[in-house]
Backbone bond lengths (Angstrom), bond angles and torsions (degrees), N, CA, C in turn:
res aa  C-N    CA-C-N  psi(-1)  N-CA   C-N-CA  omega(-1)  CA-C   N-CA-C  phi
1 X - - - 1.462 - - 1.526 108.71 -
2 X 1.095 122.55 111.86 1.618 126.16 167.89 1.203 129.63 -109.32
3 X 1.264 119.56 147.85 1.616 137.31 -148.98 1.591 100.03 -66.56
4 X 0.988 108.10 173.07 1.749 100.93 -168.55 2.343 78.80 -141.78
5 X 1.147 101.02 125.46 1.298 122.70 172.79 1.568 111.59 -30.63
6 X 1.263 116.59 110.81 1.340 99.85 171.47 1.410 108.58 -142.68
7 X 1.571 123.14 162.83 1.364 142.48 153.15 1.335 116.34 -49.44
8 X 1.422 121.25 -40.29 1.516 129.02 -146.46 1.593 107.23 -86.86
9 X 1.197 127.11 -159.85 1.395 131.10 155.14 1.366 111.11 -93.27
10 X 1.264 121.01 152.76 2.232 111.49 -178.31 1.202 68.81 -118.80
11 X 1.536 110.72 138.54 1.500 146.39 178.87 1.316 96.82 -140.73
12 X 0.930 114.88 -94.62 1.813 117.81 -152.05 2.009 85.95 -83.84
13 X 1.002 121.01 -29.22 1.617 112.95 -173.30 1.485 106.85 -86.58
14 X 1.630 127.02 -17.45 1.289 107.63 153.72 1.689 126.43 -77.59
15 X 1.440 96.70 -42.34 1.534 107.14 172.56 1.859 120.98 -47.20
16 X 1.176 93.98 -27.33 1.474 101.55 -174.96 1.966 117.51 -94.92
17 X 1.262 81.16 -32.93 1.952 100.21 160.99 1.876 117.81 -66.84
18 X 1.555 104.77 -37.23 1.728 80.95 176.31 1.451 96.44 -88.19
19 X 1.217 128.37 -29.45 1.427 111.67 -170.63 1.677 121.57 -55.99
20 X 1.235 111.00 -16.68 1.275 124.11 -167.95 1.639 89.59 -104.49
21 X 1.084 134.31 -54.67 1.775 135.08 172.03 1.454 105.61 -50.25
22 X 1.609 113.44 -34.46 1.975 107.46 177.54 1.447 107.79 -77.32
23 X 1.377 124.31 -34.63 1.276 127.23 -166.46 1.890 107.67 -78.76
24 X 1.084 104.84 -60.96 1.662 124.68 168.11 1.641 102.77 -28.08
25 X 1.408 109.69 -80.48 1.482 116.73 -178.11 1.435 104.58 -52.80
26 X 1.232 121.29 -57.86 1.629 94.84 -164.48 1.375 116.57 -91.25
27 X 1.579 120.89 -3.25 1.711 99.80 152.53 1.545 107.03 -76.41
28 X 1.122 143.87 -0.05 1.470 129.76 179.66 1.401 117.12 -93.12
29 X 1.950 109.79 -4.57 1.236 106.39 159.78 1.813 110.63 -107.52
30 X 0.897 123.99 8.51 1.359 127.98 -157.16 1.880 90.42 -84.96
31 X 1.530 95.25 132.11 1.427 130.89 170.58 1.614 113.95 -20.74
32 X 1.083 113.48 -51.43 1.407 139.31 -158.15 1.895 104.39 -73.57
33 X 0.908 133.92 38.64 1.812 137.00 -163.17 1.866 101.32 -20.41
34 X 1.634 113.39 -27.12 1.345 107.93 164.85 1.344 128.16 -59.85
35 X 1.073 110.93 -15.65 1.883 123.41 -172.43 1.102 95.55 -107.31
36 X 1.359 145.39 -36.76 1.506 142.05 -151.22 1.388 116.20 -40.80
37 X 1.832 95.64 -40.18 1.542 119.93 -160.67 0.979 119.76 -90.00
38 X 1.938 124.01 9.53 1.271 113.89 -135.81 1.848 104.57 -110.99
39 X 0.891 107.97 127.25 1.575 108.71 -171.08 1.151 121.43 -79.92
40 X 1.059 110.56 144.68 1.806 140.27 -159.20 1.747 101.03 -129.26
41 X 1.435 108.69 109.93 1.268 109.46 178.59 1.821 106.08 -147.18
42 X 1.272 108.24 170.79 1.599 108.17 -166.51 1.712 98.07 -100.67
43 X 1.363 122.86 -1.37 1.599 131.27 -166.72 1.064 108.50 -137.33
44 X 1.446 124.89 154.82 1.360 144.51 -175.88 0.974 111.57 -74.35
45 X 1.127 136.50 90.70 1.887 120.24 166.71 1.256 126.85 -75.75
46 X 1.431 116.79 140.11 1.612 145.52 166.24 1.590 107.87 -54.56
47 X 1.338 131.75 -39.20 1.382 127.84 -138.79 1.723 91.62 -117.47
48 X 1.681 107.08 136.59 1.357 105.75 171.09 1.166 124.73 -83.28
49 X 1.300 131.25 36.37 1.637 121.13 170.98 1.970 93.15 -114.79
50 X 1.554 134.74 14.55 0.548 105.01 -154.09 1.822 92.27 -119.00
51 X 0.900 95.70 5.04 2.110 134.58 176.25 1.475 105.31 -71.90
52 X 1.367 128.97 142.03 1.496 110.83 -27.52 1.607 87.31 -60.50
53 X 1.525 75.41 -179.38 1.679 114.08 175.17 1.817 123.83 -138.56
54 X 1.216 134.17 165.65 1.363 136.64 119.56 1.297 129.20 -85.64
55 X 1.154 146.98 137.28 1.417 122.74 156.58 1.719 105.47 -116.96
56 X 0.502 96.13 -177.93 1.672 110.91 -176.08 1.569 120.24 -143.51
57 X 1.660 103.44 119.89 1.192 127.07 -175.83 1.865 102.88 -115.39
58 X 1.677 97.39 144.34 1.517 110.78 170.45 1.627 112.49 -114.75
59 X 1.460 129.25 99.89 1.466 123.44 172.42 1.175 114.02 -82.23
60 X 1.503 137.19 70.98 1.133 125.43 158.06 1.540 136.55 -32.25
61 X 1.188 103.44 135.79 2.040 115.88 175.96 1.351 94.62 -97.42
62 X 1.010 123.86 -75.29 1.898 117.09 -151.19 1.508 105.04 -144.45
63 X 1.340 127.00 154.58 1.586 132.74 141.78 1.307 81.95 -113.85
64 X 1.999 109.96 133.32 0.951 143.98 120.72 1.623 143.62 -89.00
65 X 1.266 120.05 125.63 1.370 130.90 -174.39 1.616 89.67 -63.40
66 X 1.930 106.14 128.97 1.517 119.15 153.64 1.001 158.20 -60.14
67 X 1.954 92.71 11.98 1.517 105.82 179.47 1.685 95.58 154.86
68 X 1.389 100.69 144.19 1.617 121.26 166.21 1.426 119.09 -31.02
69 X 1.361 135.16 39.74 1.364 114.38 -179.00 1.303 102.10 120.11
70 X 1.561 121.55 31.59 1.535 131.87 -155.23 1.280 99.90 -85.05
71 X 1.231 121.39 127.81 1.474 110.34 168.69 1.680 92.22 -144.16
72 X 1.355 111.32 156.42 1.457 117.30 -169.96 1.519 105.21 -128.47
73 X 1.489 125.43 158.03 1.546 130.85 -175.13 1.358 90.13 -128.62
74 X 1.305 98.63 137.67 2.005 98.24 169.38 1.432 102.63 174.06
75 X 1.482 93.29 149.44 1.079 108.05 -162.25 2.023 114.03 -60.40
76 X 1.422 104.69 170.08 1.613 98.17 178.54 1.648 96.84 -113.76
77 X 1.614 104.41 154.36 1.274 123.28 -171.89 1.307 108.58 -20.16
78 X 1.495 117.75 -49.30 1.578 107.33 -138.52 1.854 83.03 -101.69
79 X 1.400 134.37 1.33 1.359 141.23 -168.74 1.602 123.45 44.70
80 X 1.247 89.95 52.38 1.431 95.47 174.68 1.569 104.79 -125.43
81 X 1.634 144.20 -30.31 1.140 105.11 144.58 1.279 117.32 -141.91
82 X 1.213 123.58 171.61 1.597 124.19 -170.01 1.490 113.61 -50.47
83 X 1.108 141.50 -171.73 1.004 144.80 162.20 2.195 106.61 -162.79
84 X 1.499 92.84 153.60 1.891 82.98 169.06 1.718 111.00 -119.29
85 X 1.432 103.20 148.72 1.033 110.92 172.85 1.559 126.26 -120.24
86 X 1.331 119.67 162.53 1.614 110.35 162.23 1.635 106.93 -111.21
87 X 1.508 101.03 143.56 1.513 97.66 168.18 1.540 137.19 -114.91
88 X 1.535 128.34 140.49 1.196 110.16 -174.17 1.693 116.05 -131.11
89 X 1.005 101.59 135.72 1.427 105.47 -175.33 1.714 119.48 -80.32
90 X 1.060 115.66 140.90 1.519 106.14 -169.52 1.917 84.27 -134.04
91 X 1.523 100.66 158.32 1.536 129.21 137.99 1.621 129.18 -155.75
92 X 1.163 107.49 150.74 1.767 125.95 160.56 0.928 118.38 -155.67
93 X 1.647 104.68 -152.50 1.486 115.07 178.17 1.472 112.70 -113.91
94 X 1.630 114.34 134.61 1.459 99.27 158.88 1.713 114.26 -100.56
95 X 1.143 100.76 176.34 1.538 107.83 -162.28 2.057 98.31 -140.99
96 X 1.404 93.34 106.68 1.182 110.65 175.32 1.743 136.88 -88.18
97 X 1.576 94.23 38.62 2.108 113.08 -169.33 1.642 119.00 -50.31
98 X 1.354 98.10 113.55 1.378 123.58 175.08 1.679 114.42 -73.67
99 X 1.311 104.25 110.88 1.664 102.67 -170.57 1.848 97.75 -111.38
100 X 1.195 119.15 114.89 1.514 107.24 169.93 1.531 112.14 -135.15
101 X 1.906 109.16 -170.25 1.380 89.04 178.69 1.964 107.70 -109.91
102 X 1.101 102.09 14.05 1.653 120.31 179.75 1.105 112.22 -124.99
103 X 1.503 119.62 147.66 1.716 120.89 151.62 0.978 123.54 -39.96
104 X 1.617 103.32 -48.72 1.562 111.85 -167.57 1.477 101.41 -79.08
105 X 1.504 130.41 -50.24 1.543 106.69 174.06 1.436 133.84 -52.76
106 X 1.494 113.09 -26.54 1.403 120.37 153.71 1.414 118.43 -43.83
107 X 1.587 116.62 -46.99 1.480 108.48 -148.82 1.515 94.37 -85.05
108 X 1.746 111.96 -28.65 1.607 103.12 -162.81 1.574 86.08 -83.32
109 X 1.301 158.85 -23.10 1.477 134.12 171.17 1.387 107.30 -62.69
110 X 1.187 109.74 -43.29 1.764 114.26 178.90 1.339 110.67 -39.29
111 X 1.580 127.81 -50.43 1.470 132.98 -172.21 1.436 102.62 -84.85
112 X 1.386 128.80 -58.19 1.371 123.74 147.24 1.764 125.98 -18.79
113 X 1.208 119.51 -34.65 1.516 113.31 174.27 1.579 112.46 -86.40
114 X 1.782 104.08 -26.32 1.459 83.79 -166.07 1.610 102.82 -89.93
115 X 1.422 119.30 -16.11 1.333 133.88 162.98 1.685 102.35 -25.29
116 X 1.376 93.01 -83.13 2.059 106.02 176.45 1.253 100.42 -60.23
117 X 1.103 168.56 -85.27 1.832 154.46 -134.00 1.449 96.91 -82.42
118 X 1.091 145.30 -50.21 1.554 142.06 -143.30 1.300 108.86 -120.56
119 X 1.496 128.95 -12.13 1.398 148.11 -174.65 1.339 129.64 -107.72
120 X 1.476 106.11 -26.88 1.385 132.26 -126.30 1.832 105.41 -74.18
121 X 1.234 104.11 12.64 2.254 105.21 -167.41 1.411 91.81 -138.27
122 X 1.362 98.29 45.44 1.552 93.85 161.07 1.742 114.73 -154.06
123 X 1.402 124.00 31.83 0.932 143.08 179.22 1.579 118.26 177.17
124 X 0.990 120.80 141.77 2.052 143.72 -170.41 1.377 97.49 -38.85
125 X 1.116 109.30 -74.37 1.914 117.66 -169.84 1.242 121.62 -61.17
126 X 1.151 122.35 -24.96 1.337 141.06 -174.54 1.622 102.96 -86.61
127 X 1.396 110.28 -48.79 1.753 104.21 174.48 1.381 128.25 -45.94
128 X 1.827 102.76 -28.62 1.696 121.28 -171.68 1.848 89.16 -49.81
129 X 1.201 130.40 -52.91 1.287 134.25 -170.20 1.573 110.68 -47.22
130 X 1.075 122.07 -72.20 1.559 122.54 -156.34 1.551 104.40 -96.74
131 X 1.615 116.08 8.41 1.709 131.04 147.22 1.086 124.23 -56.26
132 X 1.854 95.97 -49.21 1.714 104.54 -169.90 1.752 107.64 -81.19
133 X 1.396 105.98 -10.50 1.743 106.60 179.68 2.181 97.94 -95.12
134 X 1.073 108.00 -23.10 1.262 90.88 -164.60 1.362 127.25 -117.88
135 X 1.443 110.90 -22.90 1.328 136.32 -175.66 1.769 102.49 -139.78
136 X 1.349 98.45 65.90 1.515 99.70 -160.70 1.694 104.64 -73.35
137 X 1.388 114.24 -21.74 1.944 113.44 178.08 0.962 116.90 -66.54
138 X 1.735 119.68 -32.74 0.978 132.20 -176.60 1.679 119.32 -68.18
139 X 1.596 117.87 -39.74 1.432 146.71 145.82 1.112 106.90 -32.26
140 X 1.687 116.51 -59.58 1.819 99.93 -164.12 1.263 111.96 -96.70
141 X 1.554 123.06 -10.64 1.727 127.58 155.11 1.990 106.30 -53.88
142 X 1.311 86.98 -52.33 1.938 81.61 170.73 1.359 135.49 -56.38
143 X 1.451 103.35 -37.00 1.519 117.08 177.11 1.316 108.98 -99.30
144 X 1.465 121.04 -1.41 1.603 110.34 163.43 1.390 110.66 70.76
145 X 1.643 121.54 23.38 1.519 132.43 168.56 1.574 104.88 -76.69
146 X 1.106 118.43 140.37 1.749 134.52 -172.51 1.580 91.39 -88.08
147 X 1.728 107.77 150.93 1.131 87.88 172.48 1.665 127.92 -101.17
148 X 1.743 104.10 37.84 0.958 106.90 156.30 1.256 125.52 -105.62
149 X 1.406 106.65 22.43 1.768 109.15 -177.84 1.942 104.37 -119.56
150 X 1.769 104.06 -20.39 1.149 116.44 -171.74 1.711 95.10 -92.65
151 X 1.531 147.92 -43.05 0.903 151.65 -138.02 1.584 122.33 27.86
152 X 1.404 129.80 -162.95 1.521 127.34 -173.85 1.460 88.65 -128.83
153 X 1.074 129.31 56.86 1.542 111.65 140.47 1.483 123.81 -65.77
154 X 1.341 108.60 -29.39 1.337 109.82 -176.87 1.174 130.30 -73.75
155 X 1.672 109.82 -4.37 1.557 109.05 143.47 1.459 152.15 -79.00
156 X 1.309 111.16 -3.80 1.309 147.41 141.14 1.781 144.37 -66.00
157 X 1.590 91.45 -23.11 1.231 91.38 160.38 2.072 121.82 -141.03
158 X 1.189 113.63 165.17 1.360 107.93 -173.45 1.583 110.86 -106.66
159 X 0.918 106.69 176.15 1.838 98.64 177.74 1.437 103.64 -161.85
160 X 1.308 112.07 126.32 1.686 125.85 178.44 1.821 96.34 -113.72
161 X 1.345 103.89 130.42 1.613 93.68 178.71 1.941 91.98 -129.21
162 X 1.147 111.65 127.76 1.682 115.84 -166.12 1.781 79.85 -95.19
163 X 1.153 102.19 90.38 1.731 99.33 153.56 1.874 111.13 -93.79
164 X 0.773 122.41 33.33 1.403 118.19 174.42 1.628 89.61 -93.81
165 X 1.342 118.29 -51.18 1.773 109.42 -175.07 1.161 119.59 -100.28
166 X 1.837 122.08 98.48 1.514 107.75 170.67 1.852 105.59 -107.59
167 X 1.372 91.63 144.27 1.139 111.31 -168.81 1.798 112.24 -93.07
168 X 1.258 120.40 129.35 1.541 105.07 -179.40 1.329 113.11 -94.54
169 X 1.510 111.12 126.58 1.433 118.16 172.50 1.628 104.62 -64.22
170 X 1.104 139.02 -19.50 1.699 121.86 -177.22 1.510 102.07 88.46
171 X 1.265 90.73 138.80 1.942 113.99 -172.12 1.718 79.41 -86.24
172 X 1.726 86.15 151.24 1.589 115.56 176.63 1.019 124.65 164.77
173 X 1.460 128.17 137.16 1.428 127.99 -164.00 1.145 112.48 -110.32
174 X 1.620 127.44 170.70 1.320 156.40 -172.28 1.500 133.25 -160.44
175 X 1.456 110.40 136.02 1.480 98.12 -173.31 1.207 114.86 -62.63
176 X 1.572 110.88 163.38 1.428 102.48 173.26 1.629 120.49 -102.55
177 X 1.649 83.48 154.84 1.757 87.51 -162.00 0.994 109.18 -63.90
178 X 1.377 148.62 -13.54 1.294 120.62 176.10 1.793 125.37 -91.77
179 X 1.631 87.66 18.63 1.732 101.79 154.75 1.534 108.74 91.79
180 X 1.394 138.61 0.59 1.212 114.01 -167.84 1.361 106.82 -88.98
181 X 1.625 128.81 150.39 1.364 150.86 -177.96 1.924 106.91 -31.47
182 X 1.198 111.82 -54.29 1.467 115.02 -179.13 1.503 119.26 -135.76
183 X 1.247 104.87 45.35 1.694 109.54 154.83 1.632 121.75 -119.73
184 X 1.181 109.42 111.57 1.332 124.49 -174.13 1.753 106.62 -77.38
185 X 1.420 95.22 157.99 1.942 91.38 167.40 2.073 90.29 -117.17
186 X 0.923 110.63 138.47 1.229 129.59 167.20 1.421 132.23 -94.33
187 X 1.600 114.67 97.47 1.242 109.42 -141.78 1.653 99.50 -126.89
188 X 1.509 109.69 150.75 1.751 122.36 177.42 1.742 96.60 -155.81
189 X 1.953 100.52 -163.04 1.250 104.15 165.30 1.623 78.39 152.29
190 X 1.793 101.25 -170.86 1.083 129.30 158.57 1.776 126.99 -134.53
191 X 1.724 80.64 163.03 1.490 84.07 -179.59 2.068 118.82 -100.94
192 X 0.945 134.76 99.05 1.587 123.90 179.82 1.278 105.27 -99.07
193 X 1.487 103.62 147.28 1.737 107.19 175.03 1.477 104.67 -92.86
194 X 1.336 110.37 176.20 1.586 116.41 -160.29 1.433 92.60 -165.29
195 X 1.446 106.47 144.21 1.131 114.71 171.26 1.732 119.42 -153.56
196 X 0.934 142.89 162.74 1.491 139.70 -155.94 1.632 120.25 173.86
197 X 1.114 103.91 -163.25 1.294 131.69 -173.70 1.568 123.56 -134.50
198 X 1.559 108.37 148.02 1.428 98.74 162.25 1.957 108.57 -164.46
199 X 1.359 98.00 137.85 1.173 94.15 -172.47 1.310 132.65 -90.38
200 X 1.228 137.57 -163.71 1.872 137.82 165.59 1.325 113.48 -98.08
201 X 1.532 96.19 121.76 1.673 81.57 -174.92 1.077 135.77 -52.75
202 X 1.330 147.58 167.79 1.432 131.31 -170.69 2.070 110.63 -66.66
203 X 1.053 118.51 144.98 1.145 122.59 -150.15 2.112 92.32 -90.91
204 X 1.412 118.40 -173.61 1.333 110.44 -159.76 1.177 114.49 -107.90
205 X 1.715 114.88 2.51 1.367 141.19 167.11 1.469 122.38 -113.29
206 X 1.575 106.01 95.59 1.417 103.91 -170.81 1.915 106.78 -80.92
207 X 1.301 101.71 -173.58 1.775 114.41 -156.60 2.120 85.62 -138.24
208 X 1.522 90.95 122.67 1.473 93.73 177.33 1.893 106.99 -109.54
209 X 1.310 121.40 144.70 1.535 97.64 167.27 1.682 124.56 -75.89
210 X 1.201 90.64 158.68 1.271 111.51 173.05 1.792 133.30 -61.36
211 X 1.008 101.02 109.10 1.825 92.90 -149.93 1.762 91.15 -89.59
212 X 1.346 120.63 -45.36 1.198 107.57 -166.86 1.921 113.66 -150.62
213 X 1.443 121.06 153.63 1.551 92.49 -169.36 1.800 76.43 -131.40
214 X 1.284 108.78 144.83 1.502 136.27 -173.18 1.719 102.08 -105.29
215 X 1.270 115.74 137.60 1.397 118.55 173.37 1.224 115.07 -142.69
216 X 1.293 129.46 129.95 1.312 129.76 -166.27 1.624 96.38 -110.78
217 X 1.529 116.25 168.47 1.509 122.71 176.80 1.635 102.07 -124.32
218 X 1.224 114.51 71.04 1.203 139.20 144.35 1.452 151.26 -148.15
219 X 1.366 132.80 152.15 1.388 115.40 -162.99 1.108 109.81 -87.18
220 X 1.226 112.02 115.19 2.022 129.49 157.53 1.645 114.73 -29.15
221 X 1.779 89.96 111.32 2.008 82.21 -178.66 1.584 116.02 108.31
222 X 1.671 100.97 -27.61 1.742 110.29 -168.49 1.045 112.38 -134.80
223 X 1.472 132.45 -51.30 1.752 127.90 154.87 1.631 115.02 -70.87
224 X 1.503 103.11 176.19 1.361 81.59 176.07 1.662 121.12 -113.23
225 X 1.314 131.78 -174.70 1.583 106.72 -155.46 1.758 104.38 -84.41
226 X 1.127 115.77 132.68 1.509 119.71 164.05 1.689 102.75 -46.48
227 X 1.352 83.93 140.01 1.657 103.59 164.14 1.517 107.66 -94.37
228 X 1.140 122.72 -40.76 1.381 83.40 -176.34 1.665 85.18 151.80
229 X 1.708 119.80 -160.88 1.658 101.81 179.69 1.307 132.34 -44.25
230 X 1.034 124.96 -36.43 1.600 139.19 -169.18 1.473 89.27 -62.57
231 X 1.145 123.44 -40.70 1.613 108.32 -152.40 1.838 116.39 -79.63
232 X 1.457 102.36 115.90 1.774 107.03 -163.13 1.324 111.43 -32.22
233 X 1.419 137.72 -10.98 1.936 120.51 -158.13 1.662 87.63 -114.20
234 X 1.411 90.89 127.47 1.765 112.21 -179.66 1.542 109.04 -37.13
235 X 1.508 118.69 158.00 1.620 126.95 167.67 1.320 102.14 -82.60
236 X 1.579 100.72 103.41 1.732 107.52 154.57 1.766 119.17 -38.98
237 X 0.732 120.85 -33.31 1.517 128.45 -171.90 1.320 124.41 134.99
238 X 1.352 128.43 171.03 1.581 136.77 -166.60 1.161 120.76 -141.46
């Protein structure tokens, strides 16, 4: 999934892009050739080839501002000049819903998900996950994403994912949308909270440092301006 060019800040559209890039990649390496295939999308689908599924939901609680009048100085990627930012802190829940056409394919993604979120630093395939949230360059040097397909949102925003608590949404079924008399969708997942950051993009007036400050020993307006060495009254300093 790649970033689509924007003006704005990506908040919930970056946050929602690696989760779907962590999930994607590491069921497509995962052991199991039954899971390999298994789709990871941010929308509900109508159509049965698109079953099972994950999709992925973000319930936001709050953006809070990081302070009274917060404004931040820091350097830009390439460190050549400052730039300012504002920062805001966010948390919720994401919600990780298991759509299949069996119990049992439900239940083995079910153990399969918490394997990758709650497991995930103790085997190769499973790392692809909490790479693409944390060490995301390192992710798209692995997966061989350009970085015009990966973009840099991910320098703009932070991401805390609390996999220590997953929460079970509860098994339960539903017809399936594309209407026939006795095909059910078979549905679970979990809930994890998340919490993070995200910044302002860099603004359209950058800030360079200050390399050197010149002082002359005369009064502005009443002597006249030093030129420079030649001129007889000593260098105050530099």
């Amino acid at each position: 999934m790649a970033f689509q060019p924007q003006k704005t800040i990506q908040f919930k559209t970056a946050l929602k892009t690696a989760l779907v890039d962590a999930l994607q990649s590491t069921f497509q390496r995962h052991p199991d050739p039954l899971l390999q295939d298994l789709k990871v999308d941010l929308e509900y689908s109508f159509s049965e080839v698109d079953y099972p599924s994950i999709v992925v939901r973000y319930r936001g609680m709050d953006v809070q501002n990081a302070g009274v009048g917060h404004i931040e100085k820091m350097w830009d990627p390439t460190h050549t000049t400052i730039t300012k930012h504002k920062r805001r802190l966010y948390h919720g829940d994401l919600e990780f819903t298991i759509y299949a056409l069996s119990s049992q394919d439900r239940d083995i993604i079910s153990d399969a998900l918490v394997e990758i979120v709650g497991l995930s630093d103790l085997t190769t395939y499973t790392n692809y996950f909490m790479a693409r949230l944390y060490a995301p360059k390192e992710w798209q040097a692995d997966t061989a994403m350009s970085d015009d397909e990966f973009g840099d949102s991910y320098l703009y925003t932070l991401t805390n994912l609390n996999s220590d608590l997953m929460s079970d949404l509860g098994d339960s079924t539903t017809p399936a949308p594309w209407e026939p008399e006795d095909v059910y969708l078979y549905q679970g997942g979990y809930r994890v909270p998340v919490m993070g950051e995200v910044l302002s993009l860099p603004p359209d007036v950058f800030y360079t440092t200050i390399k050197s400050i010149l002082q002359y020993p005369y009064i502005a307006g009443i002597d006249p301006i030093p030129t420079g060495s030649d001129d007889p009254a000593p260098w105050i300093g530099s």
